[in-house]
PQR file of N, CA, C, O and H, with PARSE charges and radii, in Angstrom:
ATOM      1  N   UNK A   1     -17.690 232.258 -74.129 -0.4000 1.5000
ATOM      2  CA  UNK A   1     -17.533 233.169 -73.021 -0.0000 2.0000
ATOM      3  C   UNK A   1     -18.399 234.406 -73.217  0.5500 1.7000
ATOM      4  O   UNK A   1     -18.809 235.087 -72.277 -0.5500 1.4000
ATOM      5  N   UNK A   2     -18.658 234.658 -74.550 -0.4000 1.5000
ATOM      6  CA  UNK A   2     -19.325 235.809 -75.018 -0.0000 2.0000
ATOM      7  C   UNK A   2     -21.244 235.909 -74.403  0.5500 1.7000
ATOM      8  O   UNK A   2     -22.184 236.683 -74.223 -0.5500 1.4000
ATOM      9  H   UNK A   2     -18.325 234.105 -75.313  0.4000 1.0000
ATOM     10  N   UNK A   3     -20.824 234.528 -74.311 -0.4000 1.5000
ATOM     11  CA  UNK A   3     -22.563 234.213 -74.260 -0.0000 2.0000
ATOM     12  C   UNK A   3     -23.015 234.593 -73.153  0.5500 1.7000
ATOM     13  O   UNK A   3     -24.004 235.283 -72.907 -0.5500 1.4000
ATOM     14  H   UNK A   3     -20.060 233.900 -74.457  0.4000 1.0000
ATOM     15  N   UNK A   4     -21.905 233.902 -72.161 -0.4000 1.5000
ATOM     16  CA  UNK A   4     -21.951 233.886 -70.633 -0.0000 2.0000
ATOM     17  C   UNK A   4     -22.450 235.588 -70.368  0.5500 1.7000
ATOM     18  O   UNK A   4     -23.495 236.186 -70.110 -0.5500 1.4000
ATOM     19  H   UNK A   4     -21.101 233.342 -72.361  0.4000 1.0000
ATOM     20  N   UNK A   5     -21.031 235.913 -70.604 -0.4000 1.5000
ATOM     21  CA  UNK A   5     -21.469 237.283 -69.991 -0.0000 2.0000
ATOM     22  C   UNK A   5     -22.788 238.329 -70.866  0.5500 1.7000
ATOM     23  O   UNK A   5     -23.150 239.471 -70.582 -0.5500 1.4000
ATOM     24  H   UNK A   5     -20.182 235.427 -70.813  0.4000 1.0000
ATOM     25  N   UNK A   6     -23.103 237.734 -71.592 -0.4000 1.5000
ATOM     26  CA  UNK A   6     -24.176 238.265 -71.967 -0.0000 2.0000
ATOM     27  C   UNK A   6     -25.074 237.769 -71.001  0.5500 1.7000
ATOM     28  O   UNK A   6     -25.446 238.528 -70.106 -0.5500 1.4000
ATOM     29  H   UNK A   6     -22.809 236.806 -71.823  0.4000 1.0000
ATOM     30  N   UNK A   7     -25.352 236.962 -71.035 -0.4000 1.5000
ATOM     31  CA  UNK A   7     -26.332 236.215 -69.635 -0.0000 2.0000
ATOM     32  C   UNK A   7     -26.224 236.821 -68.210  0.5500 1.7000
ATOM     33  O   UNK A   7     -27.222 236.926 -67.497 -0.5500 1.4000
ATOM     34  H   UNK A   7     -25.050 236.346 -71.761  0.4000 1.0000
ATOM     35  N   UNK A   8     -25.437 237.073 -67.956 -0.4000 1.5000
ATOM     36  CA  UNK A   8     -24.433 237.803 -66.896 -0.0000 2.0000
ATOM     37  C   UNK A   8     -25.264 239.506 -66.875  0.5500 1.7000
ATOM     38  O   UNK A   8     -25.926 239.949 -65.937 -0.5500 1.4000
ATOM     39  H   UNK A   8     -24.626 236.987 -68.535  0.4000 1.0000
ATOM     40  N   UNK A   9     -25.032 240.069 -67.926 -0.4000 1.5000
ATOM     41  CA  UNK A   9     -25.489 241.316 -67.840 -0.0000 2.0000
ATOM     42  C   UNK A   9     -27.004 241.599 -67.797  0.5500 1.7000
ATOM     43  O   UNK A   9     -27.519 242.647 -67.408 -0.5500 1.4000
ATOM     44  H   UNK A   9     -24.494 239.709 -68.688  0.4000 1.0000
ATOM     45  N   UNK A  10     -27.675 240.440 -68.284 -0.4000 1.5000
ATOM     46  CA  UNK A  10     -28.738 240.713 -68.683 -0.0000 2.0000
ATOM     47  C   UNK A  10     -29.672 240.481 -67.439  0.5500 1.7000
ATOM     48  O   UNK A  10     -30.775 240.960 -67.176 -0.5500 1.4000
ATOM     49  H   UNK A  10     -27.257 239.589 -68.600  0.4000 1.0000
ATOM     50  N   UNK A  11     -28.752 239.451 -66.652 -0.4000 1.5000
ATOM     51  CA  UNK A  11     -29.243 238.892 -65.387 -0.0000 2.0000
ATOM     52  C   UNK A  11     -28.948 240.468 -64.051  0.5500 1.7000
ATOM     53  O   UNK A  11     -29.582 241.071 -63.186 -0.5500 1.4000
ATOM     54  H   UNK A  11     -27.856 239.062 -66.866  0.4000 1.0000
ATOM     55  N   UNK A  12     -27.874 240.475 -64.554 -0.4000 1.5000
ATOM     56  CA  UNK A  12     -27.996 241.682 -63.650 -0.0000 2.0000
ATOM     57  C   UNK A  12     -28.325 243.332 -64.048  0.5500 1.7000
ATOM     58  O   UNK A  12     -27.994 244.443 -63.633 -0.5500 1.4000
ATOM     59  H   UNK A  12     -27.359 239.985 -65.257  0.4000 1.0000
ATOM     60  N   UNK A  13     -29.049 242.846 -64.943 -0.4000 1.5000
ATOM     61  CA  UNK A  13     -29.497 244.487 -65.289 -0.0000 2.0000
ATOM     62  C   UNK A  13     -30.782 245.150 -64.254  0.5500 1.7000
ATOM     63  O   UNK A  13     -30.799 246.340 -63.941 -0.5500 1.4000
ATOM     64  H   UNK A  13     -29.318 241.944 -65.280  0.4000 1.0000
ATOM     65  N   UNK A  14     -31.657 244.314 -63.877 -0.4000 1.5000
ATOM     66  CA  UNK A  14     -32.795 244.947 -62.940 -0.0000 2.0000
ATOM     67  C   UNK A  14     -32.230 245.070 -61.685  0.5500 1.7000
ATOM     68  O   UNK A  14     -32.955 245.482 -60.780 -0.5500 1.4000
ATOM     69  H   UNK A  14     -31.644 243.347 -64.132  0.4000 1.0000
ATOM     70  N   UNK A  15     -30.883 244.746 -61.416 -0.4000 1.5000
ATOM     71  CA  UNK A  15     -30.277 245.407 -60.151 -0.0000 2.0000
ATOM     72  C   UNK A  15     -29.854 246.538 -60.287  0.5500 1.7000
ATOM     73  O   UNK A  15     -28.683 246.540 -59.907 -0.5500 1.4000
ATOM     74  H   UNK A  15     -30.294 244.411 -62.151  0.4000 1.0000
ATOM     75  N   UNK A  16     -30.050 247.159 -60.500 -0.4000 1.5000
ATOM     76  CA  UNK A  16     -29.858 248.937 -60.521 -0.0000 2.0000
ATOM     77  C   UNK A  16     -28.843 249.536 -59.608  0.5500 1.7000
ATOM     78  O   UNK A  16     -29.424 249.601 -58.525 -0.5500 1.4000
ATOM     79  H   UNK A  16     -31.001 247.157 -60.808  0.4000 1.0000
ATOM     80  N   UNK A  17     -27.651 250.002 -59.467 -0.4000 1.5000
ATOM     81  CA  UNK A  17     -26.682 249.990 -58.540 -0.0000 2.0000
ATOM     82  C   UNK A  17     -26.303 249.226 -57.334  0.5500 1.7000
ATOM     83  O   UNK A  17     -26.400 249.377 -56.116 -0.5500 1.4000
ATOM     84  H   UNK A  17     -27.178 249.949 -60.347  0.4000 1.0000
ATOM     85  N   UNK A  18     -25.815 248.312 -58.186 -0.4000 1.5000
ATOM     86  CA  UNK A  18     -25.294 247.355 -57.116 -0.0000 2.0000
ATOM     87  C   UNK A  18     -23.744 247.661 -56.946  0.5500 1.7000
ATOM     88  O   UNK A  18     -22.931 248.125 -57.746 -0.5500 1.4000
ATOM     89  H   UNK A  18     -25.736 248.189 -59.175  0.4000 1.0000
ATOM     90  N   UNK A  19     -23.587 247.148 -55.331 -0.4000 1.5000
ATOM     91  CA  UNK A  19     -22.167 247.821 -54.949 -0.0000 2.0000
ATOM     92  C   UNK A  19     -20.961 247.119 -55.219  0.5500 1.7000
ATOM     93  O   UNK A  19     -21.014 245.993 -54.725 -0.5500 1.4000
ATOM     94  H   UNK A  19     -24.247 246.771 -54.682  0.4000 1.0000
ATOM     95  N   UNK A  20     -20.202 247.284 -55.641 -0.4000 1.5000
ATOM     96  CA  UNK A  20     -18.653 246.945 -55.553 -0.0000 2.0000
ATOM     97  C   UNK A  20     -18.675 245.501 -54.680  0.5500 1.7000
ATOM     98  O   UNK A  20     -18.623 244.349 -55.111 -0.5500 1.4000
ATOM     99  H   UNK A  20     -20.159 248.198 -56.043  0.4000 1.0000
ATOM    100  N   UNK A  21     -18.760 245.935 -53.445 -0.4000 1.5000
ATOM    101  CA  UNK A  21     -18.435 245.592 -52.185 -0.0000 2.0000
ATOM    102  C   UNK A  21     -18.978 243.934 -52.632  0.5500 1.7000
ATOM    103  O   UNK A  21     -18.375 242.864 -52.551 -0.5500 1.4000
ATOM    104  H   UNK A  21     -18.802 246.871 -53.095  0.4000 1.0000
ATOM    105  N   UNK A  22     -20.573 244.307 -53.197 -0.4000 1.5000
ATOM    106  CA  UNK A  22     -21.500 242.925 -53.232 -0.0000 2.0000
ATOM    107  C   UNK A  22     -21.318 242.136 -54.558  0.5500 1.7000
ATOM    108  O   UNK A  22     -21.816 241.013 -54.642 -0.5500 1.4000
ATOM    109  H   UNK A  22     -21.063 245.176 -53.263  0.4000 1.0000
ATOM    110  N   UNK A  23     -20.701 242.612 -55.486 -0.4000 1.5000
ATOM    111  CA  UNK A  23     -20.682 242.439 -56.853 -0.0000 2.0000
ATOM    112  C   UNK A  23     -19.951 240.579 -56.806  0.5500 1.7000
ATOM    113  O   UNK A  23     -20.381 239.600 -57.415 -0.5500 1.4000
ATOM    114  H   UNK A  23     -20.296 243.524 -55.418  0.4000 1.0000
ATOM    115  N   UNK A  24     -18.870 240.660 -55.944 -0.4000 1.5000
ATOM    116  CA  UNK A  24     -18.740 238.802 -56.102 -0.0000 2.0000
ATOM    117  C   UNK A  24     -19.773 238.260 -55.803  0.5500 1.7000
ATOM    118  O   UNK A  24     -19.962 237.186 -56.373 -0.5500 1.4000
ATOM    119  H   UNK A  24     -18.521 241.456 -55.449  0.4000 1.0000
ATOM    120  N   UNK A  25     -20.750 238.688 -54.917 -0.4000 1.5000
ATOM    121  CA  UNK A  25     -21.663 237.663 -54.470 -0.0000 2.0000
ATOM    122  C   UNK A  25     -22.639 237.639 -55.414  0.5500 1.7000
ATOM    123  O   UNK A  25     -23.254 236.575 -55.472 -0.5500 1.4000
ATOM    124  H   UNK A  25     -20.597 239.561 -54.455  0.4000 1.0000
ATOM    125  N   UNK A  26     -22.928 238.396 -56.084 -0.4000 1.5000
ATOM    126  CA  UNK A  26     -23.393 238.377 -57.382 -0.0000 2.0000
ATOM    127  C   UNK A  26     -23.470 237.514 -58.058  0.5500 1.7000
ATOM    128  O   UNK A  26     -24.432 236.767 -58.239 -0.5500 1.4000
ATOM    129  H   UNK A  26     -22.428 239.261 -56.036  0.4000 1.0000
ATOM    130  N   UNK A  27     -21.770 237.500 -58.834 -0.4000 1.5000
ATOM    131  CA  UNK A  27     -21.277 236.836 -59.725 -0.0000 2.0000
ATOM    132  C   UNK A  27     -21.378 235.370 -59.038  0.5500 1.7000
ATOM    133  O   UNK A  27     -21.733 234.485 -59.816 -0.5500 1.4000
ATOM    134  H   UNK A  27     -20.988 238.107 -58.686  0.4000 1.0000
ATOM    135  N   UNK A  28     -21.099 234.944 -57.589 -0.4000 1.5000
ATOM    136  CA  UNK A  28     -21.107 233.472 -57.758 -0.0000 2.0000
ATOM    137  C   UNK A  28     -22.482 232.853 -57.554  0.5500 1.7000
ATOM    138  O   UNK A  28     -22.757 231.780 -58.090 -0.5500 1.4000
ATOM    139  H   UNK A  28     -20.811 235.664 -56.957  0.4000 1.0000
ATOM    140  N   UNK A  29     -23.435 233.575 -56.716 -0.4000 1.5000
ATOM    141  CA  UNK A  29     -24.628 233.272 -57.356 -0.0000 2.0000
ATOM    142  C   UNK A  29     -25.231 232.974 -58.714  0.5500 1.7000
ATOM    143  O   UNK A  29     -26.134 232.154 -58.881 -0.5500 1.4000
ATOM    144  H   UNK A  29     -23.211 234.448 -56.281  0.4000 1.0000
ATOM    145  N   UNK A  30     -24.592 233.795 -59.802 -0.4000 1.5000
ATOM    146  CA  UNK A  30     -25.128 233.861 -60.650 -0.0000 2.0000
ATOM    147  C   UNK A  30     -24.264 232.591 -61.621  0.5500 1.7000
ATOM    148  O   UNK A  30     -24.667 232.043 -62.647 -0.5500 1.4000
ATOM    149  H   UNK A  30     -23.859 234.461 -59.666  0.4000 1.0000
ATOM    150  N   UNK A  31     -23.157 232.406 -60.991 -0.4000 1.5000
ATOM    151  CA  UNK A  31     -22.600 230.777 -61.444 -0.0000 2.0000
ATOM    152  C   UNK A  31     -23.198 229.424 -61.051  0.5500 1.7000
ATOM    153  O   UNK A  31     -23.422 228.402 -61.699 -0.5500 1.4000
ATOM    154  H   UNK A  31     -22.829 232.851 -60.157  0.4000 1.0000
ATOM    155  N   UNK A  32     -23.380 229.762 -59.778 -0.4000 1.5000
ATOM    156  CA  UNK A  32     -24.332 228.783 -59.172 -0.0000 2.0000
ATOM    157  C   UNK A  32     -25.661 228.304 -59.763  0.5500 1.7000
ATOM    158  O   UNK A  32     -25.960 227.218 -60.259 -0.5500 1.4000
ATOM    159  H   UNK A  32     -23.199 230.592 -59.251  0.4000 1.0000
ATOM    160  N   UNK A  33     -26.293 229.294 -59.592 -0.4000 1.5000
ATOM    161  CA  UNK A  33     -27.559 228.745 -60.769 -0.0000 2.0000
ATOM    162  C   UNK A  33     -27.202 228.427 -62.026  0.5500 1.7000
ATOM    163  O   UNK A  33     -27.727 227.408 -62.476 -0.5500 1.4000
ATOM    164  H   UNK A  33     -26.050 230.177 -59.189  0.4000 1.0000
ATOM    165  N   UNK A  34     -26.309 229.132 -62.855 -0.4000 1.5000
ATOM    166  CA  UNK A  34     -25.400 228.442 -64.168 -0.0000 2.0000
ATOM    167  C   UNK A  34     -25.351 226.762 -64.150  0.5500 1.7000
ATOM    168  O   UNK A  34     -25.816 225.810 -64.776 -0.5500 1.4000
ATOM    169  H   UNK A  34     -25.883 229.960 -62.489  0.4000 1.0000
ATOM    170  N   UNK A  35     -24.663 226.984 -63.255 -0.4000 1.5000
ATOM    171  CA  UNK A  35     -24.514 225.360 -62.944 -0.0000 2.0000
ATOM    172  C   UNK A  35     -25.249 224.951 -63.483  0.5500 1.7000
ATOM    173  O   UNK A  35     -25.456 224.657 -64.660 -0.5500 1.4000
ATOM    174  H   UNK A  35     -24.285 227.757 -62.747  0.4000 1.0000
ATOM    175  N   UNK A  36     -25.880 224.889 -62.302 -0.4000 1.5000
ATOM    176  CA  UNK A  36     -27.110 223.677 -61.685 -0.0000 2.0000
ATOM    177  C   UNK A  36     -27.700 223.635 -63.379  0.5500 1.7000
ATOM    178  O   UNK A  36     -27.720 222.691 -64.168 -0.5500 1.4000
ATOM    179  H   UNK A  36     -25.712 225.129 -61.346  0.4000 1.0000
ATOM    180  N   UNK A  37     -28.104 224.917 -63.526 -0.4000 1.5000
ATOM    181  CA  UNK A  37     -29.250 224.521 -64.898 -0.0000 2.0000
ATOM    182  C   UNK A  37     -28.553 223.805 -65.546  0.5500 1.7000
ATOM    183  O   UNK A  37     -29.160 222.739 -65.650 -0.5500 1.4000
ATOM    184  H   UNK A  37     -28.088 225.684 -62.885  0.4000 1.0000
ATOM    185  N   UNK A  38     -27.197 223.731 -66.285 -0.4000 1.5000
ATOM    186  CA  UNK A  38     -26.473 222.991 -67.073 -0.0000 2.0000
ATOM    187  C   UNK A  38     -26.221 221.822 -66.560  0.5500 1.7000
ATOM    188  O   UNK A  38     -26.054 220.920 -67.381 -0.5500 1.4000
ATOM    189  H   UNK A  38     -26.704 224.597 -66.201  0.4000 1.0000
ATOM    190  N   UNK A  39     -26.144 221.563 -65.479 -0.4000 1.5000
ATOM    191  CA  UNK A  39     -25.628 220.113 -65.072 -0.0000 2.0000
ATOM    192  C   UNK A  39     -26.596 219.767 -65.007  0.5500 1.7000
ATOM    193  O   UNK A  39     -26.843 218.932 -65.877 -0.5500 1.4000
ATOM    194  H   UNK A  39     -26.280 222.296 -64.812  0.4000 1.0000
ATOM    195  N   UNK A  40     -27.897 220.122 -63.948 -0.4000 1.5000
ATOM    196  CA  UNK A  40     -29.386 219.292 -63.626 -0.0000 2.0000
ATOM    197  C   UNK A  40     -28.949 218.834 -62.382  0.5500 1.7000
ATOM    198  O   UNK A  40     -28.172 219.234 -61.516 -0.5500 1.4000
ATOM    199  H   UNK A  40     -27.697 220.800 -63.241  0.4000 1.0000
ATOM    200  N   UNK A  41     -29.958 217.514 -62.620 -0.4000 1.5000
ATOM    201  CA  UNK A  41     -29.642 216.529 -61.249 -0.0000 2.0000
ATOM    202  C   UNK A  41     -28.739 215.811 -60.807  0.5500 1.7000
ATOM    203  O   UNK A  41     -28.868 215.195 -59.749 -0.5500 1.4000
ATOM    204  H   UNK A  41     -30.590 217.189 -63.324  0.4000 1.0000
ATOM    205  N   UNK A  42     -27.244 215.749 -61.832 -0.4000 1.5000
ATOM    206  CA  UNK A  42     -26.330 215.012 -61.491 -0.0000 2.0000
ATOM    207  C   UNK A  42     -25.538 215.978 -60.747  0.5500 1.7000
ATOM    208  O   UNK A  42     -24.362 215.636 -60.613 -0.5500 1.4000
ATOM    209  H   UNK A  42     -27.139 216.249 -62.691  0.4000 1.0000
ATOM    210  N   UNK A  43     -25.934 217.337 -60.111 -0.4000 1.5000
ATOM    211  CA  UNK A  43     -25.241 218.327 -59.400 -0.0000 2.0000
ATOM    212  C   UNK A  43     -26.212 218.318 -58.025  0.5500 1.7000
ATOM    213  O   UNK A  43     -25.774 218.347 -56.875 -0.5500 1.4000
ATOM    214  H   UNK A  43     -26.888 217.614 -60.220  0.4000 1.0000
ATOM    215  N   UNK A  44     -27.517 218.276 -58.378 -0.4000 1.5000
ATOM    216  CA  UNK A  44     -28.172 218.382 -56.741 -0.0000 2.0000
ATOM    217  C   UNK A  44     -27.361 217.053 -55.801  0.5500 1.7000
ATOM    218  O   UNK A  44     -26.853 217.569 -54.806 -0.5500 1.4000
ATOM    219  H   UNK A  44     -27.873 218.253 -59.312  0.4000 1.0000
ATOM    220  N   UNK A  45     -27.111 215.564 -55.835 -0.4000 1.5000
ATOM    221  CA  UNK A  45     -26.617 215.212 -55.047 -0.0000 2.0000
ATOM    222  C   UNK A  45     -24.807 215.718 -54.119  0.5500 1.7000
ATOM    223  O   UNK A  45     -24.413 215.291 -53.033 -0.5500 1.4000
ATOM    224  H   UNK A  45     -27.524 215.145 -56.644  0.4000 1.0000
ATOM    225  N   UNK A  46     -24.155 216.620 -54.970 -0.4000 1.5000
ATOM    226  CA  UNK A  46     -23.111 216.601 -54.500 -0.0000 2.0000
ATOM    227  C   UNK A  46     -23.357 217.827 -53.460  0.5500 1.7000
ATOM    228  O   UNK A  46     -22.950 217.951 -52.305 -0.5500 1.4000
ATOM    229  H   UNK A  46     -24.474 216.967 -55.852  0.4000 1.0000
ATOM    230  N   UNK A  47     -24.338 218.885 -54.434 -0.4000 1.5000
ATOM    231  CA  UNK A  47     -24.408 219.772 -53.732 -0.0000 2.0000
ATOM    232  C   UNK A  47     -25.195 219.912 -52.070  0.5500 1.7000
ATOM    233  O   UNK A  47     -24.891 220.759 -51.230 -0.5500 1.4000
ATOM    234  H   UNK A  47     -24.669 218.784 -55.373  0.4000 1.0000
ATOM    235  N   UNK A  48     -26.168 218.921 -51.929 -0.4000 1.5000
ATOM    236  CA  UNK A  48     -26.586 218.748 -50.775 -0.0000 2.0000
ATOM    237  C   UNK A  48     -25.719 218.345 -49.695  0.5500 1.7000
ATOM    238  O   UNK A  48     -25.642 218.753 -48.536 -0.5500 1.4000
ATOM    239  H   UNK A  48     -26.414 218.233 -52.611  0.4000 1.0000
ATOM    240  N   UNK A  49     -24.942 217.257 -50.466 -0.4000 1.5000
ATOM    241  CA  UNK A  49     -24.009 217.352 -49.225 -0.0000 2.0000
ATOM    242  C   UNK A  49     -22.880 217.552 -48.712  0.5500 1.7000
ATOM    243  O   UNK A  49     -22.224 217.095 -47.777 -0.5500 1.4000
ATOM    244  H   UNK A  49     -25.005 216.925 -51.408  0.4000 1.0000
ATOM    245  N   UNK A  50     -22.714 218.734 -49.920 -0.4000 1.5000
ATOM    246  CA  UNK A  50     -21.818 219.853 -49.224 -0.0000 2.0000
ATOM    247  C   UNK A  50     -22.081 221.059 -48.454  0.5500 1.7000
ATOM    248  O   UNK A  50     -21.428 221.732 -47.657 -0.5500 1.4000
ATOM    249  H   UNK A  50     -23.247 219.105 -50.680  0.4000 1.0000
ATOM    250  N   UNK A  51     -23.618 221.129 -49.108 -0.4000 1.5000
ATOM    251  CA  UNK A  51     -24.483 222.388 -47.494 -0.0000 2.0000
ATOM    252  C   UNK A  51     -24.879 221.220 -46.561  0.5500 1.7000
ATOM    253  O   UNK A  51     -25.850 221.683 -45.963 -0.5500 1.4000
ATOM    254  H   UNK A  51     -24.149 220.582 -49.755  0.4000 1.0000
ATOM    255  N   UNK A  52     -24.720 220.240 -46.200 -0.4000 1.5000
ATOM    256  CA  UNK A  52     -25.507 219.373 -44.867 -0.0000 2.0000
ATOM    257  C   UNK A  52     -24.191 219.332 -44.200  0.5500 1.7000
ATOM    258  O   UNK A  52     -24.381 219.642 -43.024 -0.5500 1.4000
ATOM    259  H   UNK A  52     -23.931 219.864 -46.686  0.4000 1.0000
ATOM    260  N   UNK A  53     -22.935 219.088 -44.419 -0.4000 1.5000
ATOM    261  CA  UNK A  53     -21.701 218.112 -44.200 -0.0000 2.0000
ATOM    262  C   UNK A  53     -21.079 219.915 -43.577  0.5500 1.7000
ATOM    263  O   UNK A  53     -20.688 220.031 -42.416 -0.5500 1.4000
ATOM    264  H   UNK A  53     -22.780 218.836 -45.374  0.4000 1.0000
ATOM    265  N   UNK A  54     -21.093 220.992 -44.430 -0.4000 1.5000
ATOM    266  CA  UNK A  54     -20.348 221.930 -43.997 -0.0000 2.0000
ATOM    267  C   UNK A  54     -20.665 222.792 -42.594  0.5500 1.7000
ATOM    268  O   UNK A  54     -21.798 223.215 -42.367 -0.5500 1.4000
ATOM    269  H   UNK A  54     -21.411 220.897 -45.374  0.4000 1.0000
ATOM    270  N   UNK A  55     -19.538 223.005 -41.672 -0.4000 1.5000
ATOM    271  CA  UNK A  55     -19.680 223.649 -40.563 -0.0000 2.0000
ATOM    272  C   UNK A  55     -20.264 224.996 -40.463  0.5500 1.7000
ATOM    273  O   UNK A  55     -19.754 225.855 -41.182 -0.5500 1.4000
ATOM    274  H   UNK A  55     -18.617 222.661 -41.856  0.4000 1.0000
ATOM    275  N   UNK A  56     -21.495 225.423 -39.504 -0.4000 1.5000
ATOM    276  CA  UNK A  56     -21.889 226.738 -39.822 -0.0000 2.0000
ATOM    277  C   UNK A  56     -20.395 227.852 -39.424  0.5500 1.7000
ATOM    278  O   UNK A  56     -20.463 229.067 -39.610 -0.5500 1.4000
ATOM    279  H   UNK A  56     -21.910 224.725 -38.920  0.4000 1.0000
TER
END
């Protein structure tokens, strides 16, 4: 967990006051790409079609 959020901070250090308000969207972005890098390609198929399949 230690690692993570090291990754975490380091990723968001060239954001320079970022708000409260935006800070989840942040964080799940910044899981999101987590992901993906760790999983690879056995995550791009699910994930496509859960952005094609989902209602705007």
């Amino acid at each position: 967990m230690e690692g993570l959020w090291s990754l975490l901070r380091s990723w968001l250090r060239p954001h320079l006051g970022i708000s409260q308000r935006f800070l989840p969207l942040y964080i799940g972005f910044f899981q999101a790409m987590h992901n993906i890098r760790q999983r690879g390609d056995s995550l791009l198929s699910p994930l496509l079609s859960l952005l094609l399949t989902s209602a705007p």
